[in-house]
C-alpha positions as CSV (number, residue, x, y, z in Angstrom):
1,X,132.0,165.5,1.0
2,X,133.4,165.6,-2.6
3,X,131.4,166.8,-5.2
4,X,131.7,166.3,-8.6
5,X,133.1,168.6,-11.3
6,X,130.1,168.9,-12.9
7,X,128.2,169.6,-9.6
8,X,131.3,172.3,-8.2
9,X,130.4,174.2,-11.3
10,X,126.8,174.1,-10.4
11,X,127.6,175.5,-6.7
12,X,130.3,178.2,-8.9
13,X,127.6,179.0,-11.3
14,X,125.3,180.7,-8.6
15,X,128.2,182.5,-7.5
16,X,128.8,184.6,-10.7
17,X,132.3,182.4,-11.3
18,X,132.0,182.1,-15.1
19,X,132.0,178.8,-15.9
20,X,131.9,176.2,-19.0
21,X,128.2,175.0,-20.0
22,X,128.1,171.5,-20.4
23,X,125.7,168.5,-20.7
24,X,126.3,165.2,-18.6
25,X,125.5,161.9,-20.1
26,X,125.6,158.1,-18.8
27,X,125.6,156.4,-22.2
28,X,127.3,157.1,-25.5
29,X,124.1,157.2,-27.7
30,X,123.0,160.5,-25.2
31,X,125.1,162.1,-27.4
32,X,122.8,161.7,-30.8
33,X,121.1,164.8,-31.4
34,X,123.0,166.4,-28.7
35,X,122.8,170.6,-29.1
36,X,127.1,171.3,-28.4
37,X,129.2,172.8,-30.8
38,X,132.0,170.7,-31.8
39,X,134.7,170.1,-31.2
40,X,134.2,168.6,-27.9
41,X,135.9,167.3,-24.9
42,X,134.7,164.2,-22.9
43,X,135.4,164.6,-19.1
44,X,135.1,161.6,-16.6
45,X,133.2,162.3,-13.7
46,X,135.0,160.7,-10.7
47,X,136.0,161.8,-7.3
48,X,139.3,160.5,-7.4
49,X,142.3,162.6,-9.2
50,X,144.7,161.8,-12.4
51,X,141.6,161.1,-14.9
52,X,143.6,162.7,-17.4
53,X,146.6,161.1,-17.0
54,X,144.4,157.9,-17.1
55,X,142.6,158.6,-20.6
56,X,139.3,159.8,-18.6
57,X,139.5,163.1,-20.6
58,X,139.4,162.7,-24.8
59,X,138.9,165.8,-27.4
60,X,136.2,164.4,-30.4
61,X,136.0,167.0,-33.2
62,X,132.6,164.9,-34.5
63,X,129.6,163.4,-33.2
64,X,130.6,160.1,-34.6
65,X,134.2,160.2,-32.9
66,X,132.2,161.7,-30.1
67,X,130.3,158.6,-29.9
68,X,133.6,156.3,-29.6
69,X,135.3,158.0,-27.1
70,X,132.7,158.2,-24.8
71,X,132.4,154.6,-25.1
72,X,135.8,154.1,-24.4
73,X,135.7,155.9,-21.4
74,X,132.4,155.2,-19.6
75,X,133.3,151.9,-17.6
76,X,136.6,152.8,-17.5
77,X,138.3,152.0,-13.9
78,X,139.9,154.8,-12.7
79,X,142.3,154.2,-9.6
80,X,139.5,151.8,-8.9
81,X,136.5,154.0,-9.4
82,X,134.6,153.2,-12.4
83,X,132.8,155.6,-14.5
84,X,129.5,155.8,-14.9
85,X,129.1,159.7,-16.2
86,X,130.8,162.6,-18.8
87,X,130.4,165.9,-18.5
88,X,130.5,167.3,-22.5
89,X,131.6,170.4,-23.1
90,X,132.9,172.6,-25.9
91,X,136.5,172.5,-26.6
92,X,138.1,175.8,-25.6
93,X,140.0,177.8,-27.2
94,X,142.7,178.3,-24.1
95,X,145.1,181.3,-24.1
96,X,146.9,181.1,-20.8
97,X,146.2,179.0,-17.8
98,X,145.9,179.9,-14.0
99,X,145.1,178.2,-10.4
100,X,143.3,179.6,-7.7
101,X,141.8,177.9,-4.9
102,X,141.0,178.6,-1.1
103,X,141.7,175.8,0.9
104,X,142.2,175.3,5.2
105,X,145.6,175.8,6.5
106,X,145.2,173.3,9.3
107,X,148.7,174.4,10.4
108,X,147.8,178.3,10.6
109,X,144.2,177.4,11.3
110,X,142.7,179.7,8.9
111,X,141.8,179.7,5.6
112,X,144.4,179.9,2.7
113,X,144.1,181.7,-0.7
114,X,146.9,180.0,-3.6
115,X,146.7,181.0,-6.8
116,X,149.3,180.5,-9.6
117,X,150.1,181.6,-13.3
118,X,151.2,178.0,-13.5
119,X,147.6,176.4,-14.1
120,X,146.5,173.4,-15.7
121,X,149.2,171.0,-14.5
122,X,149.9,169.2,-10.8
123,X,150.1,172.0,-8.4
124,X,151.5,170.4,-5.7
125,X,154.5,169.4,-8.5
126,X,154.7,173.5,-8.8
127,X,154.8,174.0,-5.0
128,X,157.9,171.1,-4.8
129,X,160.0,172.2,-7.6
130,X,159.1,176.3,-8.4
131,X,157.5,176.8,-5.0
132,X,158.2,180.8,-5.7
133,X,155.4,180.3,-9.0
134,X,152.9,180.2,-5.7
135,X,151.4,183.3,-4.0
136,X,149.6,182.5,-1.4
137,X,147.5,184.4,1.0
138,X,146.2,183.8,4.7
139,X,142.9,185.2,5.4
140,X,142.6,186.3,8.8
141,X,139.1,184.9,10.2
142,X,137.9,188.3,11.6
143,X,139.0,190.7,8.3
144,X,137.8,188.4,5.9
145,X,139.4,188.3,1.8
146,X,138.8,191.6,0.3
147,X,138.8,193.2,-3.1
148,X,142.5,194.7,-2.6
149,X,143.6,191.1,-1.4
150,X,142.4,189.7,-4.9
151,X,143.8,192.7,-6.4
152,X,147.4,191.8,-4.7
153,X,147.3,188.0,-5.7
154,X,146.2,189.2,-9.5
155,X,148.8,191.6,-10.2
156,X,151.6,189.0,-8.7
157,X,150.2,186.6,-11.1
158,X,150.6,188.6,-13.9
159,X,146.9,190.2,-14.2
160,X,146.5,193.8,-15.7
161,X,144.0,195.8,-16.6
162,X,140.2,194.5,-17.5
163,X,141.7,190.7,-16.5
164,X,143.0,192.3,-13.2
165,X,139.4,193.8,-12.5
166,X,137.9,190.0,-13.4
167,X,140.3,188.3,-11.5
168,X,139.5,189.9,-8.6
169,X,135.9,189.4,-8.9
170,X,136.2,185.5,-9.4
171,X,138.5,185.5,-6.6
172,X,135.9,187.3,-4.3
173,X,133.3,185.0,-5.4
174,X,135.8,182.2,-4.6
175,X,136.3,183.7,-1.2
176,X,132.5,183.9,-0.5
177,X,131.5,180.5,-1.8
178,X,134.0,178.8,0.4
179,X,133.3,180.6,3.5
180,X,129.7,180.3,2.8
181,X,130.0,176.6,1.8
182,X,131.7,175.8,4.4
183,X,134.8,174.5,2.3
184,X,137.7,172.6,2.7
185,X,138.6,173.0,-0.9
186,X,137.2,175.2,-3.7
187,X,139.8,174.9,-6.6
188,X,139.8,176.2,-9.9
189,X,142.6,174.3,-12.4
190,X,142.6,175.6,-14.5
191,X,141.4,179.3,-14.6
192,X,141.6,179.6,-18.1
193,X,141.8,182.6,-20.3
194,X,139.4,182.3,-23.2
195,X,138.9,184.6,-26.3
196,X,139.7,187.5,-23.3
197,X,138.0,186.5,-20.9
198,X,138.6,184.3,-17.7
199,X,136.5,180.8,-17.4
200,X,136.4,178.1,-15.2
201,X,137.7,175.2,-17.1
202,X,137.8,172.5,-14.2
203,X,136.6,172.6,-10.7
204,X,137.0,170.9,-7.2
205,X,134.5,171.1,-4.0
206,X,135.2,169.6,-1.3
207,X,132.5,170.4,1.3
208,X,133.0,169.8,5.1
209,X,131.2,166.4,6.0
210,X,129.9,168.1,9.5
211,X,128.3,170.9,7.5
212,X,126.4,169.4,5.3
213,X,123.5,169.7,7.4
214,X,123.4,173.4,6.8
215,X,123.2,173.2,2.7
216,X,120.1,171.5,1.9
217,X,120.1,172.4,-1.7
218,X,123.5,170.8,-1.7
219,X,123.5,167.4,-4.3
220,X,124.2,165.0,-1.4
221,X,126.6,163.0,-2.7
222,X,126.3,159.2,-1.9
223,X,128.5,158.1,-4.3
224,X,131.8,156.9,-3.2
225,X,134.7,154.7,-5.2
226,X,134.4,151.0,-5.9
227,X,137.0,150.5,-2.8
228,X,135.1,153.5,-0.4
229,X,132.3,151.5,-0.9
230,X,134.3,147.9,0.1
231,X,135.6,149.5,3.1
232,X,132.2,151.0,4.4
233,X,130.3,147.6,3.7
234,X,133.1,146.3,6.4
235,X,132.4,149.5,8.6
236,X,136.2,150.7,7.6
237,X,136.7,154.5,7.6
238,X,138.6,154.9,4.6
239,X,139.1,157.9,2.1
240,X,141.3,157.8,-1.0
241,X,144.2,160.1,-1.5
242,X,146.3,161.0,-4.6
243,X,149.4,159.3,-3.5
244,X,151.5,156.1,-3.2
245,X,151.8,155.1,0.3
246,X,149.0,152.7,1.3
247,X,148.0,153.7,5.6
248,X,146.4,151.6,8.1
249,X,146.2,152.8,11.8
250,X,143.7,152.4,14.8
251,X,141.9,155.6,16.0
252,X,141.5,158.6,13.6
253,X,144.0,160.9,15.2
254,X,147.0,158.7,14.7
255,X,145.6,157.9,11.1
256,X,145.8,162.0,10.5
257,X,149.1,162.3,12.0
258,X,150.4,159.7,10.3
259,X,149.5,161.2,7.3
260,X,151.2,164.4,8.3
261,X,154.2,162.8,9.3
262,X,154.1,161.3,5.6
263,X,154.2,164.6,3.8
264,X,156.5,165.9,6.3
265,X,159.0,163.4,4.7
266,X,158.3,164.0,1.3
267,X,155.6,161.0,1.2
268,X,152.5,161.0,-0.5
269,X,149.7,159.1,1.8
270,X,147.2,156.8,-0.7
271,X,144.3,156.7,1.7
272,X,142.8,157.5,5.2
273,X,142.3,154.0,6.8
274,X,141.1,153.6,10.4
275,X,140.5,150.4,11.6
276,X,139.1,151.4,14.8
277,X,139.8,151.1,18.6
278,X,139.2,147.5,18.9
279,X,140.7,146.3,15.4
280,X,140.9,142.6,15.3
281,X,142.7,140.1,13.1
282,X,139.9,140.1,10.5
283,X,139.4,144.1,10.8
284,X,142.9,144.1,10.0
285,X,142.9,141.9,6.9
286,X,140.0,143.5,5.9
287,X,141.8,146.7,5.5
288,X,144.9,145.4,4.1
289,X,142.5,143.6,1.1
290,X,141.8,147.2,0.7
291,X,144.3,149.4,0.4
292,X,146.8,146.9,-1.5
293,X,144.0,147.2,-4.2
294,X,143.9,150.6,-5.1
295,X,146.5,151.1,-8.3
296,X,149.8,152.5,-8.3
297,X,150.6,151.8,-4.5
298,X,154.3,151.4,-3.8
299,X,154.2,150.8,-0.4
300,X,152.6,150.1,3.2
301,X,152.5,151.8,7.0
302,X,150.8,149.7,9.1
303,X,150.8,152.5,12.8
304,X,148.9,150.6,15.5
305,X,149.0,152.2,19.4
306,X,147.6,149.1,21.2
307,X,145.4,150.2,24.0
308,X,141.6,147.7,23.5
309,X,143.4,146.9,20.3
310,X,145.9,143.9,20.7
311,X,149.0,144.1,18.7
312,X,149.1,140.3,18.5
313,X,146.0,139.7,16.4
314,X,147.2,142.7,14.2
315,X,150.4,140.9,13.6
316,X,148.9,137.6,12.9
317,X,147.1,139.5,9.9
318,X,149.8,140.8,8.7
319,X,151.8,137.6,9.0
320,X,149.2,136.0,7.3
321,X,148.9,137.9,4.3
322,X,152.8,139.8,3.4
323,X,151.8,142.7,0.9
324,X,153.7,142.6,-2.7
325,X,155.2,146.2,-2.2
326,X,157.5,147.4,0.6
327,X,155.9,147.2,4.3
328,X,156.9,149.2,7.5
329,X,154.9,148.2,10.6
330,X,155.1,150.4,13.8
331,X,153.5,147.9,16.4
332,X,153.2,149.5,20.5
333,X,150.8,148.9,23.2
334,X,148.9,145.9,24.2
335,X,150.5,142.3,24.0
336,X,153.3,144.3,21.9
337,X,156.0,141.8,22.9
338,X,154.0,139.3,21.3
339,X,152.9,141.0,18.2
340,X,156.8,141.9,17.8
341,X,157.4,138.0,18.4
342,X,155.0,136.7,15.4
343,X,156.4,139.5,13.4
344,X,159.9,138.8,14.1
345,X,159.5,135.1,13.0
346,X,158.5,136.0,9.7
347,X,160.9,138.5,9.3
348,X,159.3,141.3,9.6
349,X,160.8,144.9,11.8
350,X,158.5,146.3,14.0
351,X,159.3,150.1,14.5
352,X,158.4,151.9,18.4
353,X,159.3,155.1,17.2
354,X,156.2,156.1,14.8
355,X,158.5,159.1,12.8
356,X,161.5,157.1,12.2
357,X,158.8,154.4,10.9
358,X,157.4,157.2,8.8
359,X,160.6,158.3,7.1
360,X,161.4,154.5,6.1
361,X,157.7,154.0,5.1
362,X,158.9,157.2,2.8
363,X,162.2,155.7,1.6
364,X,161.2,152.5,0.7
365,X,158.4,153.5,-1.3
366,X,160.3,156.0,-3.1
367,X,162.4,153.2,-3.8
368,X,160.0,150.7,-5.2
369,X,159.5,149.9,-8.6
């Protein structure tokens, strides 16, 4: 489960990680009479990633321009999730900018402390062009992060002195909060030094669905983006992603691989779609109606294993409705010869290998326009 920023700061609050105070509003005249300090800065609250880039954050140095901005960006579609709160806060004055997060290495199946004195900008850009701007840290399950682990990680970063001795705390607070959250994320971007001192300037939760039973203060996050929210009404499992590559597949485990194969090619994966065991033709369109709308999509991989599904009625679908971006289909199983038939008259290649589909799915994405 997601959680807002404005809710992560809550759950980092009671945790000692210092944190900016801030008021959250869901109309523009909230902000009359509102006791902040100007200048401001006007944060969308969405789950989905990029807000900046997509105007969802604005800087007002007066209540009036306050006023205008927040109009601008409440109701603002933001890769399909509209907004309907801000969190306010007072403009910062920022010094230097770091990330730390803890995170699951599903590969080393343990958790992972990353931290960075390359904050405040994309850190998986960092990790693919100045991978050595990373330190990272596995935390073995039985030891636990300690104070000399947060110690290392500061003093790579660059931390000395009274910020060392901070660092470390926040990062042990980190630590704590995600073990005792039961995490899959907790990510500060960034960790922000201000007049001296270190503050949490953003932050990102992401709590473990199947744990959520054990926090009952947690908020319990219903709220899900306008296409989430499309897909459940259809009784879709689907999750939006960061990236470009739109994914459809039958059973979760191939949907999860599938997105591991696409980052093992350099892909970015859009969404987690799973159309279920016994996908039929309108499951399928259904699903495609979804992930084609989601902005800035540049292209499509369809990975069906037939077994109750039938890769005939998922080829009809497809057939029935070609996407507008670049498509690769990887069709095996039941009634495959005629799924590849009714693909094959309308032009379309149906892969059997599901990595070399992957790594065209990659290509021709990269590719589009």
């Amino acid at each position: 489960m997601k959680l807002h920023e404005f809710q992560a700061k809550e759950v980092f609050a009671k945790y000692g990680i210092p944190i900016q105070k801030g008021v959250v509003i869901e109309r523009a005249e909230q902000l009359d009479g509102l006791d902040v300090p100007y200048a401001v800065v006007l944060k969308a609250q969405v789950l989905v990633g990029g807000r900046g880039k997509a105007g969802g954050i604005k800087l007002a140095s007066n209540p009036a321009e306050a006023r205008e901005k927040a109009g601008q960006i409440l109701g603002m579609d933001i890769k399909g999730e509209k907004v309907r709160r801000l969190l306010v806060v007072p403009a910062a004055n920022i010094g230097a900018e770091y990330y730390l997060a803890f995170t699951v290495d599903r590969g080393a199946r343990r958790l992972v402390c990353m931290g960075s004195a390359a904050g405040g900008i994309d850190i998986e850009e960092v990790a693919r062009t100045t991978p050595e701007q990373i330190v990272k840290i596995h935390i073995d399950p039985f030891m636990g992060f300690h104070s000399y682990h947060a110690r290392q990680m500061g003093k790579k970063m660059g931390f000395e002195g009274k910020s060392l001795l901070q660092f470390a705390a926040i990062a042990a607070s980190l630590a704590r909060l995600c073990t005792e959250m039961d995490a899959e994320l907790a990510e500060i971007n960034p960790l922000a030094m201000v007049d001296g001192s270190l503050l949490a300037i953003d932050a990102k939760l992401i709590i473990d669905d199947n744990a959520t039973y054990r926090h009952e203060g947690l908020p319990r996050n219903e709220e899900m983006t306008d296409l989430e929210a499309m897909a459940k009404a259809q009784d879709l499992s689907y999750v939006e992603l960061d990236g470009d590559i739109a994914v459809i597949g039958n059973g979760a485990g191939l949907v999860m691989s599938t997105l591991d194969m696409i980052a093992h090619f350099g892909g970015k994966p859009a969404n987690f779609l799973d159309v279920g065991g016994g996908a039929t033709t309108e499951n399928m369109t259904q699903a495609m109606n979804i992930v084609l709308r989601k902005p800035g999509v540049r292209g499509l991989f369809v990975n069906i294993f037939g077994g109750i599904t039938r890769c005939d009625d998922i080829a009809r679908a497809i057939v029935a409705q070609p996407p507008n971006v670049p498509m690769v289909v990887r069709l095996t199983g039941t009634n495959e010869a005629e799924g590849r038939a009714i693909l094959e008259a309308a032009a379309i290649h149906a892969f059997t290998d599901p990595e070399a589909a992957a790594q065209d799915a990659v290509r021709l994405a990269a590719g589009a326009s």
